[in-house]
Structure formats: C-alpha cells, structure tokens
C-alpha positions as CSV (number, residue, x, y, z in Angstrom):
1,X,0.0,0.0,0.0
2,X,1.6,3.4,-1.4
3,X,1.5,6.4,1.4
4,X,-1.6,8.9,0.8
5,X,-0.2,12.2,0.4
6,X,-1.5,15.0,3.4
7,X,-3.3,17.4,2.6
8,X,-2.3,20.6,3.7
9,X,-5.1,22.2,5.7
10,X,-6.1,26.2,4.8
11,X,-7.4,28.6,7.0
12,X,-10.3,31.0,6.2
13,X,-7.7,34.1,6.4
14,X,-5.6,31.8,4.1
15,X,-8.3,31.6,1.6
16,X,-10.4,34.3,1.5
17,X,-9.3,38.1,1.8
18,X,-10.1,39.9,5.1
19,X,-12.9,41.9,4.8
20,X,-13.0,46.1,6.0
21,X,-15.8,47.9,5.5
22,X,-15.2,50.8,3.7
23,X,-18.4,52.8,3.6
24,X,-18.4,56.1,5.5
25,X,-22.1,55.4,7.2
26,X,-20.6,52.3,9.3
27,X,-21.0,52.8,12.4
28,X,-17.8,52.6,14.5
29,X,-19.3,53.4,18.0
30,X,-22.3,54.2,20.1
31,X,-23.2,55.2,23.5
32,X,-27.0,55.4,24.6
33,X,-27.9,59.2,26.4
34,X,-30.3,60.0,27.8
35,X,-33.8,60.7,26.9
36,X,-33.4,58.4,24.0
37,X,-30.7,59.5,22.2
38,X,-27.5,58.1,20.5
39,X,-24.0,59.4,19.8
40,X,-23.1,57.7,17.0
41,X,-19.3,58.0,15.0
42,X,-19.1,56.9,12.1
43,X,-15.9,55.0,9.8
44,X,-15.0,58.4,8.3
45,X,-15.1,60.3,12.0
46,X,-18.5,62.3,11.2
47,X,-20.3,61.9,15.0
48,X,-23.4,63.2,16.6
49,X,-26.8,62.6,18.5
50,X,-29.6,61.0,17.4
51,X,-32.8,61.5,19.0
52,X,-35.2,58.6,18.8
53,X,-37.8,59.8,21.3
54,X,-40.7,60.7,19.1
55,X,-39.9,57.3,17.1
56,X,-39.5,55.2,20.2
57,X,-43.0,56.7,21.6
58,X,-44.9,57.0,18.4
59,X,-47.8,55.1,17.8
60,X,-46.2,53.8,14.8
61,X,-43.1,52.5,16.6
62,X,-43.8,49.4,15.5
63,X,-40.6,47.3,16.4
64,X,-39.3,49.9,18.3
65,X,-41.9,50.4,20.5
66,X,-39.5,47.4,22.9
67,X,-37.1,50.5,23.5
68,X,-39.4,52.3,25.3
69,X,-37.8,50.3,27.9
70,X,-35.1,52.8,29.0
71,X,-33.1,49.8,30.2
72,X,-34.1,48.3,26.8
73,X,-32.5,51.3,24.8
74,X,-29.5,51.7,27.0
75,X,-27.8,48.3,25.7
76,X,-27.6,49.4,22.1
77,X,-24.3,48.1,20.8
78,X,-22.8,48.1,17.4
79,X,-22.7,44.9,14.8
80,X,-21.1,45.3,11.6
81,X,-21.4,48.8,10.9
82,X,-24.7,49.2,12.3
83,X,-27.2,49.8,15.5
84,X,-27.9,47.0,17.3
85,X,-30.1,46.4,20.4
86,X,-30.0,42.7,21.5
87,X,-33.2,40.3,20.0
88,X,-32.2,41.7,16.8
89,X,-33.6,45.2,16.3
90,X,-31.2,47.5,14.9
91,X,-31.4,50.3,12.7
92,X,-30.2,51.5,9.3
93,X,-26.8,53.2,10.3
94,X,-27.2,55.2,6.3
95,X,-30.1,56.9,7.4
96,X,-28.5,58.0,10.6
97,X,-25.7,59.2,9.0
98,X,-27.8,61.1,6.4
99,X,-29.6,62.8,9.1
100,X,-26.5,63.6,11.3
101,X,-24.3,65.0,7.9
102,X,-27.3,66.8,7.2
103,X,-27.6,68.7,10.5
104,X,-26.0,72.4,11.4
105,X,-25.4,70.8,15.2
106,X,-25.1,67.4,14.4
107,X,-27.9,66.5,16.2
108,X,-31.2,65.3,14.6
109,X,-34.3,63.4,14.9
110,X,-35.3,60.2,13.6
C-alpha cells in the first residue's frame, strides 16, 4: 500500500481576503444618552446625537416600541457597521448618517 499524500489544511484568512468595511455610514461606536438619544461615530469620523424619542414613543413605533424600555435602549451596541439592540432590532446606520451629515449641530431626529 503506497503512502496517501497530506493534505495541507487552509485557514479562512488563508483563503479568503479579510474583509473592511469601507463605507463612511458604518458605524464605528455608540453610546445610549439620555432621553433616548444616540452618539453615534461613524468609519469616516463624522459623530453626533440622534434623538429617537418621538420614534420610540410614536404610535407607529412598531418594532421599536420594545425600547421604550429605557433599560431596553440603553444596551444598544454596534454589529457590523450598524445599530444593534440585542433580540435583533437594529437600525439603518445610512439613514443616521444622512440625518446627522445633514444637521448644522449634528444632532437630529429620527
């Protein structure tokens, strides 16, 4: 019986190229304020506070009505790129940067 050869075994960062976002609405960090807000930075360094209050409280909150829950709101976290609250609500991070870019203070509504 001839030898088999071994195969040599490949890692994922062997194979595939590591992957960096490069789009300058990911989010890089968050931190929940009060009175349901968010500072928010952004890949490209833009920052500032969004206020969700009127969308957390609205009747048509829909999903989001779960973060009227201060407690709720206060573990929002970010996940590739984006706004992330745990049980998988999160919101669109191009929006917020839209709003925020669009701003004189840097703050806005949502």
């Amino acid at each position: 019986m001839r030898p088999q050869p071994v195969a040599e075994e490949n890692s994922a960062a062997d194979v595939a190229p590591s992957i960096r976002p490069v789009m300058p609405w990911r989010v890089v960090s968050v931190e929940a304020l009060r009175g349901y807000r968010l500072r928010v930075r952004f890949l490209d360094g833009l920052e500032g506070v969004v206020d969700m209050s009127e969308l957390v409280s609205s009747q048509n909150a829909g999903v989001f009505a779960a973060l009227v829950d201060s407690e709720a709101f206060n573990r929002a976290f970010v996940e590739l790129g984006a706004v992330c609250w745990p049980g998988g609500l999160d919101i669109a991070p191009d929006a917020i940067y839209a709003e925020i870019k669009a701003s004189d203070r840097r703050e806005c509504a949502l």
